[in-house]
C-alpha positions as a Markdown table, in Angstrom:
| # | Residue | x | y | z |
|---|---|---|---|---|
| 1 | Unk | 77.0 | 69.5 | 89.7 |
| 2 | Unk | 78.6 | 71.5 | 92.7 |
| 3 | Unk | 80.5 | 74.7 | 91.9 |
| 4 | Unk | 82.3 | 76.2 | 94.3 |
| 5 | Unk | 84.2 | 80.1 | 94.9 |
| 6 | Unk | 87.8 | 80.6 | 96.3 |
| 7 | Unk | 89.4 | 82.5 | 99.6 |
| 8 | Unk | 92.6 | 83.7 | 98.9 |
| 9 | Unk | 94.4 | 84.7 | 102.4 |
| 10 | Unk | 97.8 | 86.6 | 101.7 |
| 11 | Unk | 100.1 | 88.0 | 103.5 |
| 12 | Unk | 102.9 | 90.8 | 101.3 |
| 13 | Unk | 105.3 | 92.3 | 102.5 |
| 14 | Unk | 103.6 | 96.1 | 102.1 |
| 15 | Unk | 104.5 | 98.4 | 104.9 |
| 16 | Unk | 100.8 | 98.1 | 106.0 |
| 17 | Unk | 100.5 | 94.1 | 106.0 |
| 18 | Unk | 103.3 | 93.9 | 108.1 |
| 19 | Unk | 102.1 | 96.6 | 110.4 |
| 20 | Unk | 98.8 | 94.7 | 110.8 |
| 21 | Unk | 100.8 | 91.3 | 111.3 |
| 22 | Unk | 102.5 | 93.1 | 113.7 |
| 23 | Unk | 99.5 | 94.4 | 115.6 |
| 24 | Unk | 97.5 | 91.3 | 114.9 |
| 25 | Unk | 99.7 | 88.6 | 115.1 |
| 26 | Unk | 97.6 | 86.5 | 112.5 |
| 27 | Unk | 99.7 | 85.0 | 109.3 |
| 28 | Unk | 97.4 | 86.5 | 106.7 |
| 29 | Unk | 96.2 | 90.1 | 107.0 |
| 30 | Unk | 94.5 | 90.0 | 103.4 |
| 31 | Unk | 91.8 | 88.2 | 101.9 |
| 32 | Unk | 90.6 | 87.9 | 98.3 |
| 33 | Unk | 87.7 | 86.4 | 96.2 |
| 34 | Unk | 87.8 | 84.4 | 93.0 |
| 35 | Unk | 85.3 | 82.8 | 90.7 |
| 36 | Unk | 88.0 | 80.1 | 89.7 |
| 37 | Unk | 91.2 | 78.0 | 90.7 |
| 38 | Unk | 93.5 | 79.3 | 88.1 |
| 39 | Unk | 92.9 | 82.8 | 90.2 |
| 40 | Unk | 92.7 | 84.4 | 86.9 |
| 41 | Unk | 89.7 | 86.6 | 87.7 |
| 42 | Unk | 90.3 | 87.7 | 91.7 |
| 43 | Unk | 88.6 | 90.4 | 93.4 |
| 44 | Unk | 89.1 | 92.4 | 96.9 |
| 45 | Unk | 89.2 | 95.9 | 98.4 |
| 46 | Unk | 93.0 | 97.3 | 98.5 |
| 47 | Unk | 95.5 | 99.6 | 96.6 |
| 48 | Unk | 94.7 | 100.9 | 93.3 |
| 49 | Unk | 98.4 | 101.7 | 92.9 |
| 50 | Unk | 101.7 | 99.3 | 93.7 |
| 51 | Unk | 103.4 | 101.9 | 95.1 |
| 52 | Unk | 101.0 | 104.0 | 97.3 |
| 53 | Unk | 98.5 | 103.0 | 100.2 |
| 54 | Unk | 95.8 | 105.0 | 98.9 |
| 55 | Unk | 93.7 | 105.6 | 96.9 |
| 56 | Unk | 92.1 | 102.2 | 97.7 |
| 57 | Unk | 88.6 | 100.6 | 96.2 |
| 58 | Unk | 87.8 | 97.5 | 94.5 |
| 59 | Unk | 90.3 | 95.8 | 92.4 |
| 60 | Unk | 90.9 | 93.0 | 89.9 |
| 61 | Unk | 94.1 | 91.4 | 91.1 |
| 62 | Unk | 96.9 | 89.8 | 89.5 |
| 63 | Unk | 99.2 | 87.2 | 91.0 |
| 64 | Unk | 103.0 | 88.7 | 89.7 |
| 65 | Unk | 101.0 | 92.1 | 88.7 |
| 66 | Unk | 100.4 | 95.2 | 91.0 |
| 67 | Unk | 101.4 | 95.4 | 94.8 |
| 68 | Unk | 101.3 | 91.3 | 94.2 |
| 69 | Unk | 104.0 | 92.0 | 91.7 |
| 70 | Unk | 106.2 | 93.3 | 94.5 |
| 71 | Unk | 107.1 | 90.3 | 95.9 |
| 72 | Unk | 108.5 | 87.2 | 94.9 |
| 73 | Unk | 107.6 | 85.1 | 98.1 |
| 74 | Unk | 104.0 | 86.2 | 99.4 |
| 75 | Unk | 102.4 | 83.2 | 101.9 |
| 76 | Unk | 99.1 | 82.2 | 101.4 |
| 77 | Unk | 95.8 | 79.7 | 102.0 |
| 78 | Unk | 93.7 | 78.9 | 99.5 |
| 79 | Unk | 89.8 | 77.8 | 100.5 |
| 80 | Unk | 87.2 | 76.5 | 98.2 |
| 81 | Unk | 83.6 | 77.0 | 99.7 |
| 82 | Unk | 80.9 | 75.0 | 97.6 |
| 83 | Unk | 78.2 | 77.1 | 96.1 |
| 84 | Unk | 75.2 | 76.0 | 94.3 |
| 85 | Unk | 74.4 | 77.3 | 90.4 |
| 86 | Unk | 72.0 | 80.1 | 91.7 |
| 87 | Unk | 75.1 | 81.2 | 94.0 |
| 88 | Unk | 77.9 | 81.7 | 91.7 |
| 89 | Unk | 75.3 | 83.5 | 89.3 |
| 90 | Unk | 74.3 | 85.3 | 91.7 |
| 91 | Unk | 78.8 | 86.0 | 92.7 |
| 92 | Unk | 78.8 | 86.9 | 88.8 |
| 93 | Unk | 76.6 | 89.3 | 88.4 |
| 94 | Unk | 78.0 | 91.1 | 92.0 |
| 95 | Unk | 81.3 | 91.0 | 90.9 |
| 96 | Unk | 79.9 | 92.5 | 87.9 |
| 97 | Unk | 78.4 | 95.1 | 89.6 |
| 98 | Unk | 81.5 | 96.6 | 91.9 |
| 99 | Unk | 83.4 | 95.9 | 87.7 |
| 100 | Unk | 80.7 | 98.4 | 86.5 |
| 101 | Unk | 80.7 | 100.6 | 89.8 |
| 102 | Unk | 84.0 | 100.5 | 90.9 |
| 103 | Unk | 84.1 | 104.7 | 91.1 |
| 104 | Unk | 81.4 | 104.6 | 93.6 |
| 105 | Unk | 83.7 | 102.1 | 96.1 |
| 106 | Unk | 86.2 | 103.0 | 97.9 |
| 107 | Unk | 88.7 | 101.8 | 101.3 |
| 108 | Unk | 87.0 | 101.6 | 104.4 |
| 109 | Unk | 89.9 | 103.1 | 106.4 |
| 110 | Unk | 88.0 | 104.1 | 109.3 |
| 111 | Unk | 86.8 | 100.3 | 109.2 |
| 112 | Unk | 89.5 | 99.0 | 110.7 |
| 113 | Unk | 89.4 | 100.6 | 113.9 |
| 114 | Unk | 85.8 | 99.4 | 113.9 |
| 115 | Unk | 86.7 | 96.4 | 113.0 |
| 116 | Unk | 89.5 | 96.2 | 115.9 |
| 117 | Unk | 86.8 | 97.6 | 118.3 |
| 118 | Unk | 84.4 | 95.0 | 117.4 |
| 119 | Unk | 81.5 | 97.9 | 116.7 |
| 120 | Unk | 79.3 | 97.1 | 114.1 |
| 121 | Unk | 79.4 | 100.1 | 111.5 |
| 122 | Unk | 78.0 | 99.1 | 108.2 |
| 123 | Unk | 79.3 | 102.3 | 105.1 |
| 124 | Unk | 77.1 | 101.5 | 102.3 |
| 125 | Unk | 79.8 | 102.2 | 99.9 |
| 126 | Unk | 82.9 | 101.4 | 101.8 |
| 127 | Unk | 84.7 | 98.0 | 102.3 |
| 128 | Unk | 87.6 | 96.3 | 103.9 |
| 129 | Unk | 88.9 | 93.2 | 102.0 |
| 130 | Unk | 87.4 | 91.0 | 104.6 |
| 131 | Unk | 84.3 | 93.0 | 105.0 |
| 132 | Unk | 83.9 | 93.0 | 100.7 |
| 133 | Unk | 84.7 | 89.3 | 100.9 |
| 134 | Unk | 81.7 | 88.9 | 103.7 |
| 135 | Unk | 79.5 | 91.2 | 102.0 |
| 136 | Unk | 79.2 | 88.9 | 98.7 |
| 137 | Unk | 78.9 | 85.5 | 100.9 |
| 138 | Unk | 76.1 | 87.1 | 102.5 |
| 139 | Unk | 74.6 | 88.1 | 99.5 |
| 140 | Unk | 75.0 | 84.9 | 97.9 |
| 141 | Unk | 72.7 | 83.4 | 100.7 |
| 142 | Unk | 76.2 | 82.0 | 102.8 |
| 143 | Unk | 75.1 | 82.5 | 106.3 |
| 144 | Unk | 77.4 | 84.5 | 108.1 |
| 145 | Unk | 78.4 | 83.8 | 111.9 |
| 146 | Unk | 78.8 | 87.7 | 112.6 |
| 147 | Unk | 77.5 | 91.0 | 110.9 |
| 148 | Unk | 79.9 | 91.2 | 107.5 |
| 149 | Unk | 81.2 | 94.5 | 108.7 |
| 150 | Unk | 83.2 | 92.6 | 111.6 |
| 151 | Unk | 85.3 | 90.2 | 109.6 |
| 152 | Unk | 88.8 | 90.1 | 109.5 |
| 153 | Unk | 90.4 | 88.4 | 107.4 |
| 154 | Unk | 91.6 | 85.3 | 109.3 |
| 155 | Unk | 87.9 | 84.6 | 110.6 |
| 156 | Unk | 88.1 | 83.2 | 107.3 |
| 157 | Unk | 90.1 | 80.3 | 108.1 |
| 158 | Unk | 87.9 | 78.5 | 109.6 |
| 159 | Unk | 84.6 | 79.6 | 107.7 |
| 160 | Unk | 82.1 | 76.6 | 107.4 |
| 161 | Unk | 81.9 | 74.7 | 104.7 |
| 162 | Unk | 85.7 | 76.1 | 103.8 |
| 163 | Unk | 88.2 | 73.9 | 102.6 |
| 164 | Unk | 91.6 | 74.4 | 102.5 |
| 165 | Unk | 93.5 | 73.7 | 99.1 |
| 166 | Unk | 96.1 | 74.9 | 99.1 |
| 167 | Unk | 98.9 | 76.5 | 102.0 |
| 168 | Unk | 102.1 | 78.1 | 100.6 |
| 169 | Unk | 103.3 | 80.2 | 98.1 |
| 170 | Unk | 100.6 | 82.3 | 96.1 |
| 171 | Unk | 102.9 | 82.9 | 93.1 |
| 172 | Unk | 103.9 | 79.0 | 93.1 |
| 173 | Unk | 100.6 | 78.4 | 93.0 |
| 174 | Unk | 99.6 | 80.4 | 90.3 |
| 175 | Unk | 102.6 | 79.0 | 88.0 |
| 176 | Unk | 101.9 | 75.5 | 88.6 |
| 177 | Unk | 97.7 | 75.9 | 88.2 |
| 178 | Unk | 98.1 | 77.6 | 85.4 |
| 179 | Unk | 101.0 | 75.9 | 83.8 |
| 180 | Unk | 98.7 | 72.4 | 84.4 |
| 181 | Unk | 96.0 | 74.1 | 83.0 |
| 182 | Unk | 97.5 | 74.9 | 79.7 |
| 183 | Unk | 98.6 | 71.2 | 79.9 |
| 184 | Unk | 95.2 | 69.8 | 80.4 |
| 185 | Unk | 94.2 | 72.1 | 77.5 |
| 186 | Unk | 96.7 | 70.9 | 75.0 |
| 187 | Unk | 95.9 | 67.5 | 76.5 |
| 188 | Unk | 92.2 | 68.0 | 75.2 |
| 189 | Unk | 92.4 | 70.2 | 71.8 |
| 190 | Unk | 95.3 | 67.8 | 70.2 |
């Protein structure tokens, strides 16, 4: 039985996303891993706190909750990648890891002129979104088409083996998934 991880591409409306949309001109300017389509357990490198840019490291995020609670309309794509049962074990126990190490993490802000630069600068304990999101696929034995420390996060639209779910609205999605899910739920248990 196939298993699979989701990309989350999202663009808010944060001072900084619109500064790199601006300077980018790509429609997503953040990219987020989860182990499931309900979102409910969604990982990535970005603010700790709603309200300021920094201090930045890895974070649980919740759609309506944190800087994703800011805004009532923030676009998205939504990519399943099929993983075998060693993978997403394997996804587990890393995103238990940066759980359990999270102090140790932090923003790779000097990344992103790297990044922009296209010079290959791996910091051991340092991450962009696109670079964390990278990091686990290669570690998960996805073969990569670049070094991880060079992704952005739209060079994960057209990732291989990626397919698109879902384009729209991120909190849309995450009412009606979840709001089906519950259903199927009841459905089964009455």
């Amino acid at each position: 039985m196939e298993d699979y991880i989701y990309l989350i591409l999202a663009q808010t409306g944060t001072v900084p996303a619109r500064f790199f949309r601006f300077f980018t001109k790509k429609p997503y300017n953040h990219v987020s891993l989860s182990g499931d389509i309900t979102l409910s357990k969604m990982y990535s490198f970005c603010r700790t706190y709603k309200r300021f840019v920094l201090p930045a490291t890895f974070n649980k995020e919740i759609v309506g909750k944190g800087t994703l609670g800011l805004f009532g309309t923030i676009p998205c794509e939504i990519y399943r990648i099929p993983v075998t049962k060693e993978q997403k074990q394997l996804y587990n126990q890393l995103i238990k890891h940066f759980i359990d190490n999270r102090n140790i993490y932090s923003y790779n802000i000097l990344g992103i002129l790297a990044v922009y630069l296209n010079i290959e600068w791996n910091r051991e304990k340092s991450f962009l979104c696109s670079q964390f999101v990278a990091y686990i696929m290669d570690k998960i034995g996805i073969k990569l088409e670049k070094p991880f420390c060079l992704y952005t996060p739209d060079d994960f639209r057209n990732f291989p083996d990626a397919a698109l779910v879902y384009s729209g609205e991120l909190n849309t999605f995450y009412s009606d998934i979840n709001e089906n899910t519950i259903m199927l739920r009841n459905r089964i248990y009455h």
